[in-house]
Backbone bond lengths (Angstrom), bond angles and torsions (degrees), N, CA, C in turn:
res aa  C-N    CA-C-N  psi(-1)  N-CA   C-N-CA  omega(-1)  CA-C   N-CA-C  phi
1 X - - - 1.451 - - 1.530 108.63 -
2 X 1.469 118.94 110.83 1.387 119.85 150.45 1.601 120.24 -47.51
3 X 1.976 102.27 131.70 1.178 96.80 167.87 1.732 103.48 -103.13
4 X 1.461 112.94 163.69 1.359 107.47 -165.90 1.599 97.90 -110.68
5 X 1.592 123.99 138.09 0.986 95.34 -174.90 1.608 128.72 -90.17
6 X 1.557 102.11 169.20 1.916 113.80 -174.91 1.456 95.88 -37.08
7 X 1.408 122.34 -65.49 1.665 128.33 -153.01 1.425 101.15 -72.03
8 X 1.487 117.15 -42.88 1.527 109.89 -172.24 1.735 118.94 -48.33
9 X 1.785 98.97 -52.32 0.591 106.93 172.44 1.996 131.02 -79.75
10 X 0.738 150.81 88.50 1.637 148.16 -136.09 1.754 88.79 140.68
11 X 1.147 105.49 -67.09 1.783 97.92 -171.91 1.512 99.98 -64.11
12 X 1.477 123.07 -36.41 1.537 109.89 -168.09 1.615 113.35 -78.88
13 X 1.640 123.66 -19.49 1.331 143.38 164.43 1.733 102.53 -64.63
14 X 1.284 117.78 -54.58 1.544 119.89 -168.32 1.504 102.00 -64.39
15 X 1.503 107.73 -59.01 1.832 107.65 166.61 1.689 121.92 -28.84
16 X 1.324 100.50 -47.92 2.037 99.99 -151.62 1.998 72.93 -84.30
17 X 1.468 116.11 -70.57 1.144 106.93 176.35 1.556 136.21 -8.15
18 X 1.237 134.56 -46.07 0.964 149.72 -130.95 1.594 105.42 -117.17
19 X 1.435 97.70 -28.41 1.500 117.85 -168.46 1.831 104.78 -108.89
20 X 1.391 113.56 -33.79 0.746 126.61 178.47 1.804 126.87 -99.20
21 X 0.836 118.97 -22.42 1.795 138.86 -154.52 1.021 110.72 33.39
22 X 1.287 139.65 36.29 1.349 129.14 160.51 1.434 111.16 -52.96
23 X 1.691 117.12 -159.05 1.382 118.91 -158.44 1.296 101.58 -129.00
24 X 1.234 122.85 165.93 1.594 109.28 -162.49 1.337 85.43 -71.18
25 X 1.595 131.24 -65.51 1.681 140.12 -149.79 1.535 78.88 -38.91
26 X 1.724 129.61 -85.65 1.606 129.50 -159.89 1.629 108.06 -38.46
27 X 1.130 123.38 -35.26 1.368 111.39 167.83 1.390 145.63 -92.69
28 X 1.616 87.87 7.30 2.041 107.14 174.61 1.352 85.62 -91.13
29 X 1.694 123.13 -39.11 1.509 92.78 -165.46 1.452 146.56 -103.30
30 X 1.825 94.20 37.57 1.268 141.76 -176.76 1.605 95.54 -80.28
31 X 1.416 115.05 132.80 1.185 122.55 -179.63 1.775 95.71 -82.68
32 X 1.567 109.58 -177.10 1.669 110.27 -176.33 1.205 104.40 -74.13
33 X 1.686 118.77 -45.50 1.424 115.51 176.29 1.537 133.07 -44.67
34 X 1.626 103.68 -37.26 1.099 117.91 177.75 1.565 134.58 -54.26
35 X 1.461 89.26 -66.06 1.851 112.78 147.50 1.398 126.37 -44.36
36 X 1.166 108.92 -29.28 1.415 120.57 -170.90 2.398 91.92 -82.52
37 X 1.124 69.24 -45.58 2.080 77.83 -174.67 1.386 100.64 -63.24
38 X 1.351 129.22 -56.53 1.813 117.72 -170.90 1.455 103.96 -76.09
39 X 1.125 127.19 7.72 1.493 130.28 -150.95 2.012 92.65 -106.52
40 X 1.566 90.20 -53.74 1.645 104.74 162.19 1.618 118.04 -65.55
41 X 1.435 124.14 -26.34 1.619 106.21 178.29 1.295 90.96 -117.87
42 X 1.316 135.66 24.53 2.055 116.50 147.79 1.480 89.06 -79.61
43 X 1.723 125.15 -47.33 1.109 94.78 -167.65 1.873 139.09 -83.34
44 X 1.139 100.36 -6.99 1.177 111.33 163.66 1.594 123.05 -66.58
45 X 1.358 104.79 -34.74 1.321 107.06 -176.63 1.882 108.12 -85.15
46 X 1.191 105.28 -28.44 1.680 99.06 141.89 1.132 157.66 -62.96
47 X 1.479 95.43 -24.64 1.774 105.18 150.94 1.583 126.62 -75.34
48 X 1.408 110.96 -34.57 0.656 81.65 168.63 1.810 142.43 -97.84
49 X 1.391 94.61 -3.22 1.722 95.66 145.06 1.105 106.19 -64.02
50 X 1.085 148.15 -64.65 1.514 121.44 -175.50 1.365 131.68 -33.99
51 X 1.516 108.60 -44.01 1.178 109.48 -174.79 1.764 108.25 -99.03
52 X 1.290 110.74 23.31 1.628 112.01 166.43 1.325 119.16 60.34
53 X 1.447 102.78 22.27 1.696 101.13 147.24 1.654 142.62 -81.96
């Protein structure tokens, strides 16, 4: 069994959080994959505001 780590996880909750406002409970009970998936399209969808599309 992988343990996941304290910091990884807290920055990847503070990220979706932040962008999202969900609640901490809705975002503990996000599996890794899950987090890992909105984690990949906040950031895409920040590039491409960034990059002014």
């Amino acid at each position: 069994m992988n343990v996941y780590a304290a910091e990884n996880l807290r920055s990847e909750i503070a990220y979706i959080a932040y962008h999202f406002h969900w609640s901490h409970t809705e975002l503990l009970d996000l599996d890794h994959l899950q987090r890992r998936a909105y984690i990949r399209q906040i950031t895409q969808i920040n590039q491409r505001l960034d990059d002014g599309l």
